[in-house]
C-alpha positions as CSV (number, residue, x, y, z in Angstrom):
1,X,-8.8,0.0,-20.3
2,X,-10.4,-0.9,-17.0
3,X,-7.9,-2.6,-14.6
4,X,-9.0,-5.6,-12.2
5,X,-6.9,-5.1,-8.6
6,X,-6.6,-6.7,-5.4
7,X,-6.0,-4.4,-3.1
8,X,-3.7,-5.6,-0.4
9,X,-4.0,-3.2,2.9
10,X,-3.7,-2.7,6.6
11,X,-6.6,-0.3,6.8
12,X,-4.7,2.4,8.2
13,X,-5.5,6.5,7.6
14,X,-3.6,6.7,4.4
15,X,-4.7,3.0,3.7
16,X,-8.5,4.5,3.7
17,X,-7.3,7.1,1.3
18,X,-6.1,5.0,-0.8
19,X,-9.0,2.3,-0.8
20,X,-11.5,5.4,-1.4
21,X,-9.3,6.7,-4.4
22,X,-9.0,3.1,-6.1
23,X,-13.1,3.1,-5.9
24,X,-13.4,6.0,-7.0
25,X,-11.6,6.2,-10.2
26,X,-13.5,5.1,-13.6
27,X,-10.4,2.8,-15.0
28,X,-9.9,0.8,-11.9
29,X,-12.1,-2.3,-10.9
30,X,-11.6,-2.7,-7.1
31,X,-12.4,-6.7,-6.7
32,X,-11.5,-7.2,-3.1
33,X,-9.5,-5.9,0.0
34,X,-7.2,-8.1,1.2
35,X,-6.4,-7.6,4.9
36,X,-3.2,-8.2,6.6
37,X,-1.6,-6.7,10.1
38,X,0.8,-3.6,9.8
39,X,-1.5,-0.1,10.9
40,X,-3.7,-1.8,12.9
41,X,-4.2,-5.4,14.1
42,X,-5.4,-7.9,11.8
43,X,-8.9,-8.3,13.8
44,X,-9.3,-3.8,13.6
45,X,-7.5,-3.4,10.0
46,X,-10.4,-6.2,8.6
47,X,-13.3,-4.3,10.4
48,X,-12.0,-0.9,9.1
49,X,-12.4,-2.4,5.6
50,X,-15.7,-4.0,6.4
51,X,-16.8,-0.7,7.5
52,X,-15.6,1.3,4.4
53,X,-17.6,-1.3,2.2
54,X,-20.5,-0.9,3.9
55,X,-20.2,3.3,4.2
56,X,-19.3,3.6,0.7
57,X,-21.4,0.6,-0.6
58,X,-18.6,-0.6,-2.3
59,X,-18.4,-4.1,-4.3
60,X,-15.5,-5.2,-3.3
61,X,-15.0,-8.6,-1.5
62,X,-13.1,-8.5,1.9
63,X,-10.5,-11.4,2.8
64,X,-9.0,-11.7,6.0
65,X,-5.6,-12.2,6.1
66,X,-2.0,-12.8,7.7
67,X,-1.7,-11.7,11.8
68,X,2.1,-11.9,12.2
69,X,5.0,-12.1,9.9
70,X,6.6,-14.8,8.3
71,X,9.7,-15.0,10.8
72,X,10.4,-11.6,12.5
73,X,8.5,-11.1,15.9
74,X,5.5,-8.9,15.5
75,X,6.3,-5.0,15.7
76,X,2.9,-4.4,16.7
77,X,0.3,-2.2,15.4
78,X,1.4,1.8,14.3
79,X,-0.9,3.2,17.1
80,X,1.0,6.7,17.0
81,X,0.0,7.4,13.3
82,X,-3.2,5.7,13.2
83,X,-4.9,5.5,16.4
84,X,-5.7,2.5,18.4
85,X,-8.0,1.1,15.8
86,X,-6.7,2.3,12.9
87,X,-8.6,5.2,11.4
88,X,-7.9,7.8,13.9
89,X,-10.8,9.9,15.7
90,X,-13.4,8.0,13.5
91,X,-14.8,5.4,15.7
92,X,-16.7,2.6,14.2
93,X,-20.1,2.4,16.1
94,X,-20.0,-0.8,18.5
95,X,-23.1,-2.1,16.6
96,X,-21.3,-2.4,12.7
97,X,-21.0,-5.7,11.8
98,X,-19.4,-7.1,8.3
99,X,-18.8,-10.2,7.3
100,X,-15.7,-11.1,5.1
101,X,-14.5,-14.2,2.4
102,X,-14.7,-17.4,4.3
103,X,-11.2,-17.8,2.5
104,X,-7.8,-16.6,4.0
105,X,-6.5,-13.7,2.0
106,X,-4.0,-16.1,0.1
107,X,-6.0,-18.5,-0.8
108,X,-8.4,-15.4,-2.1
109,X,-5.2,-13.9,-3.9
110,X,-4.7,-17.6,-5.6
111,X,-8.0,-18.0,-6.8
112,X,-8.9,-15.0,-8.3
113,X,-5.3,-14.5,-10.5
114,X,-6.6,-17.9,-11.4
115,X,-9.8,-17.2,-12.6
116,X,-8.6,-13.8,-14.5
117,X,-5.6,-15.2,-15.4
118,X,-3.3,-11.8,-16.9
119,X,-5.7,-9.6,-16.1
120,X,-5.5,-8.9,-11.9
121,X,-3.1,-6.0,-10.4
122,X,-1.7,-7.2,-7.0
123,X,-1.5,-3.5,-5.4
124,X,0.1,-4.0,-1.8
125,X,0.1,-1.1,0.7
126,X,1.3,-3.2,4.0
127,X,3.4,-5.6,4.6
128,X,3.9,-8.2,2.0
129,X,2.7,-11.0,4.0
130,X,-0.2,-11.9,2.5
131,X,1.4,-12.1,-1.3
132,X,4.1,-14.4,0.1
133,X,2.1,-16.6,1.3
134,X,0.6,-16.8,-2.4
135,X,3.7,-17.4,-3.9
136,X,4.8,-20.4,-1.3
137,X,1.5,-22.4,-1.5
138,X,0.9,-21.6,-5.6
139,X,4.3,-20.2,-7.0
140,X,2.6,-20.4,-10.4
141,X,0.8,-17.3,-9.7
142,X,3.6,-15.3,-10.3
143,X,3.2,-16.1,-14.3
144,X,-0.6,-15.2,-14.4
145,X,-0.4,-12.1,-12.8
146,X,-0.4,-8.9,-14.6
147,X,1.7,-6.8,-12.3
148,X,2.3,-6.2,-8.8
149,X,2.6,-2.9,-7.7
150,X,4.3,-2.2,-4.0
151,X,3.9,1.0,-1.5
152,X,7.4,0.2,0.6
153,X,10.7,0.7,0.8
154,X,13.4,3.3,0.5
155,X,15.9,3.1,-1.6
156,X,18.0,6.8,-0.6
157,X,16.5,8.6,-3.9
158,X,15.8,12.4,-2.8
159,X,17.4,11.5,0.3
160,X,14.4,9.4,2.0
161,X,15.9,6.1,3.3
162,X,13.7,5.1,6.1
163,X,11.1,6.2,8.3
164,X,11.0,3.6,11.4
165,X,14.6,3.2,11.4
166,X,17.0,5.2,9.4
167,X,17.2,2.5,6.4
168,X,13.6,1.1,7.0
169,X,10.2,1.8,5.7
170,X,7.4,0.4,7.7
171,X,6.0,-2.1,5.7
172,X,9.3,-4.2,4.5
173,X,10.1,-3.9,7.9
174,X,7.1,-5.2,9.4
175,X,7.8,-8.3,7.3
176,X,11.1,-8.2,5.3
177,X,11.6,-12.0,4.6
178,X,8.0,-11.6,2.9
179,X,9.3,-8.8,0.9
180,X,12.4,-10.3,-0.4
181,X,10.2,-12.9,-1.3
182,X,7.9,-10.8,-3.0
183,X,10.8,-9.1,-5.1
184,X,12.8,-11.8,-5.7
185,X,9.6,-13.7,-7.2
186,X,9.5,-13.9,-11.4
187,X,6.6,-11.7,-11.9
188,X,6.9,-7.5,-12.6
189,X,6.8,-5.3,-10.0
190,X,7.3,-1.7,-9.1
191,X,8.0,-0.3,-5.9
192,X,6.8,3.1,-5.4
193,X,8.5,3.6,-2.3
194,X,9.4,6.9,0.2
195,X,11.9,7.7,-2.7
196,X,8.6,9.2,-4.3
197,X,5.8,8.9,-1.4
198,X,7.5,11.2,0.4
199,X,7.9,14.3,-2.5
200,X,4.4,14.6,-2.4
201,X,1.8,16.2,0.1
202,X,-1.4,16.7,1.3
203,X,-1.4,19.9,3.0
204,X,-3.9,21.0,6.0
205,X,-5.2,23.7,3.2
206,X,-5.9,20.6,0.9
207,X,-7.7,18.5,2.7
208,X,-9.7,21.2,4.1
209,X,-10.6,22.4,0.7
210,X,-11.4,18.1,-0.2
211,X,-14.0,18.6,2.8
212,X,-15.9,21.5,1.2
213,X,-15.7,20.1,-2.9
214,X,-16.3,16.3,-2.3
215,X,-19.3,15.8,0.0
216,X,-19.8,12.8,2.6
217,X,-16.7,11.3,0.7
218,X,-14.4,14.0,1.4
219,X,-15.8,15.1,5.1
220,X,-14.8,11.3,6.0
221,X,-11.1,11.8,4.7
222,X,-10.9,14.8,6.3
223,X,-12.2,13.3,9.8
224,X,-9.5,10.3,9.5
225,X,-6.6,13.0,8.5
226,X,-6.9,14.9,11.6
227,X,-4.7,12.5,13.7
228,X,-2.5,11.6,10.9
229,X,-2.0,15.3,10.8
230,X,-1.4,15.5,14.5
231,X,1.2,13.1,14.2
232,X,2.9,14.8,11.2
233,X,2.6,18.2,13.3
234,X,4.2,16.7,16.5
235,X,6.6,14.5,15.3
236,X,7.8,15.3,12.1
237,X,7.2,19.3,11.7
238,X,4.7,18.8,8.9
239,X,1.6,21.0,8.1
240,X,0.5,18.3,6.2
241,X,1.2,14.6,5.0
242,X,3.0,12.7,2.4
243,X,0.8,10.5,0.2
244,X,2.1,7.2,0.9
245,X,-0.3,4.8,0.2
246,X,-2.4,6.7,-2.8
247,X,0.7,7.0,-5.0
248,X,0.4,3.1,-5.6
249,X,-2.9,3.8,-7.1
250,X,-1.9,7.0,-8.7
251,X,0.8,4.6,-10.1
252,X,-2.1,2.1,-11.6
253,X,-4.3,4.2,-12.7
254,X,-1.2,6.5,-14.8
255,X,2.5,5.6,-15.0
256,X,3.4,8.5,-16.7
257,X,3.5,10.3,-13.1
258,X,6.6,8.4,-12.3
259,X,9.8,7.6,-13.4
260,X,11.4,4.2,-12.2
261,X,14.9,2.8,-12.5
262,X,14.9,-0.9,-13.0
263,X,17.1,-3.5,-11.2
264,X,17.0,-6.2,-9.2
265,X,16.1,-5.6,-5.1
266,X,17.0,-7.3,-2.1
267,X,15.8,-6.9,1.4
268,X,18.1,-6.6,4.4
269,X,15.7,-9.7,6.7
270,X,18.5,-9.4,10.3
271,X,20.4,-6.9,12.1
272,X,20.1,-3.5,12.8
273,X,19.7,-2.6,9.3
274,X,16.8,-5.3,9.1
275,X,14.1,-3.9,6.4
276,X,16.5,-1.7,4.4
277,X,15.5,-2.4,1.0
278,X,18.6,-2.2,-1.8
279,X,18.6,-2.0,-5.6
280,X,21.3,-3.2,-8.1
281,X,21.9,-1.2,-10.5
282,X,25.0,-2.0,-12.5
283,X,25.7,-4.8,-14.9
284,X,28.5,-6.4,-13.0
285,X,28.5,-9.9,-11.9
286,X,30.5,-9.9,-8.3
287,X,32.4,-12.9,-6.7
288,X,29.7,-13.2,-4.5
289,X,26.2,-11.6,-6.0
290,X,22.9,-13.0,-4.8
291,X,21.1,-10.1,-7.2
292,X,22.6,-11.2,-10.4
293,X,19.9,-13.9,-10.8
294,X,16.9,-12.2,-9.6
295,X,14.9,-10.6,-11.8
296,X,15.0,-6.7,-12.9
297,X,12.1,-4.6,-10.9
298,X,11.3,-0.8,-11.4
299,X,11.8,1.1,-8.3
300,X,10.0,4.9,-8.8
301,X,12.7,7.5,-8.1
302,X,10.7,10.7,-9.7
303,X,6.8,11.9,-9.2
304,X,5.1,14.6,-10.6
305,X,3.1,15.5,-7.4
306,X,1.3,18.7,-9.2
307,X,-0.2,16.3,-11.1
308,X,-0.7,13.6,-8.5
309,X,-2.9,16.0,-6.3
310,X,-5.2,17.1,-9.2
311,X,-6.0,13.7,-10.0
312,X,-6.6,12.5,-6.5
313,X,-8.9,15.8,-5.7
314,X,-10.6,15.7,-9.2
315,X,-11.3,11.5,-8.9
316,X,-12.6,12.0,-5.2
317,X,-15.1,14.7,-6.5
318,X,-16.3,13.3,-9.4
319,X,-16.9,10.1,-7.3
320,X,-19.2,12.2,-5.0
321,X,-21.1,13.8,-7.1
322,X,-21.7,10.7,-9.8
């Protein structure tokens, strides 16, 4: 069965990996990118995605969406993972124009779920602006959505528990009163978070090999990856890098990679531990529980990333050569 998504994204590198795989694969319909900030600012992150429609002629609709977070102060773009722009060495020629949705990405995000009611996938790879701001203006949304599926968060499964701070992922902490939102909201979602994002790899010897199998498709993934890589080389020791964002469409497209706990999440929104995302996972009601009447969402804690690689190299192929 063919699934209908909104893609949610701060076109980032692993953001354009993950916006090539979702077109690619046969049982995903990608309907739109919606923008936000995170990666890149909001004005570079829309362009990216204005330019990866018009590269990969790709149907998808392009909404522009949220600049800042809800409350927090702006952390400002992620310039040492994804370059000034966003896509690394690839430089979008000073000519490209796009044009996106006259709508704001909320207002895009309420009126499709609407018009397919039961049938749309929120997949969000950024911060969770953008679906906040859904829920507050149309909270009935959250009952005409088929599922939300998250990229953020850490929850200290396989020992990951943060990668900006040391109990922070990037994208709840970009925007964590968004994402408490976003979890605490009665609709299903799962979080596949660095618990799992970070157990699997694309190694410098993958990539290169993507390049020489997958044509103009893979040559541009390759050409993004090489200051991703730097980064991964210089700062964190890696011959390679994890598959953050892809893994929430590996999720979509099949579950059975994954195993999830389910439970009801909370996100730390002050302090020093601002961002740290935090599952409950016993039965107990406590003096003072402000989890008890949330409701129960899967967290992935396990990821088959054998698997994951062969399906993100076999649906990037067979997308170049259809």
């Amino acid at each position: 069965m063919i699934k209908k998504i909104i893609l949610d994204t701060d076109p980032g590198i692993d953001d354009a990996m993950a916006i090539l795989f979702a077109e690619a694969h046969p049982d995903i319909e990608l309907l739109a990118l919606t923008t936000v900030f995170g990666n890149a600012t909001i004005d570079n992150g829309t362009r990216n995605a204005l330019y990866l429609k018009d590269r990969f002629k790709m149907k998808a609709v392009i909404a522009k969406g949220a600049s800042q977070p809800l409350v927090r102060a702006p952390v400002g773009p992620t310039e040492i993972v994804h370059g000034v722009t966003g896509l690394g060495d690839v430089q979008i020629p000073d000519s490209f124009v796009g044009h996106h949705d006259s709508r704001p990405a909320y207002q895009y995000i309420i009126d499709t779920v609407k018009a397919y009611p039961h049938e749309i996938t929120l997949v969000a790879v950024g911060p969770l602006t953008n679906l906040a701001l859904a829920l507050q203006a149309a909270p009935e949304i959250a009952d005409l959505v088929a599922e939300v599926v998250v990229m953020g968060g850490a929850f200290g499964v396989n020992d990951h528990r943060g990668n900006v701070t040391p109990y922070a992922e990037a994208n709840i902490h970009d925007d964590p009163h968004a994402a408490d939102i976003v979890f605490c909201a009665p609709w299903s979602v799962t979080i596949i978070g660095l618990d799992v994002t970070e157990e699997s790899f694309f190694s410098a010897t993958y990539l290169e090999q993507l390049r020489h199998d997958a044509g103009d498709v893979g040559e541009f993934i390759f050409d993004i990856s090489r200051y991703y890589l730097r980064f991964y080389s210089q700062k964190v020791g890696l011959d390679g890098c994890h598959v953050h964002d892809p893994s929430a469409i590996a999720y979509v497209i099949d579950p059975t990679l994954f195993t999830t706990r389910k439970g009801a999440v909370r996100v730390v929104c002050d302090g020093p531990a601002s961002g740290m995302t935090l599952q409950k996972l016993d039965n107990r009601r406590y003096q003072t529980d402000e989890w008890s009447s949330m409701p129960a969402q899967q967290v992935g804690v396990t990821v088959n990333a054998s698997r994951l690689l062969d399906l993100y190299r076999q649906t990037i192929i067979e997308y170049q050569h259809s």
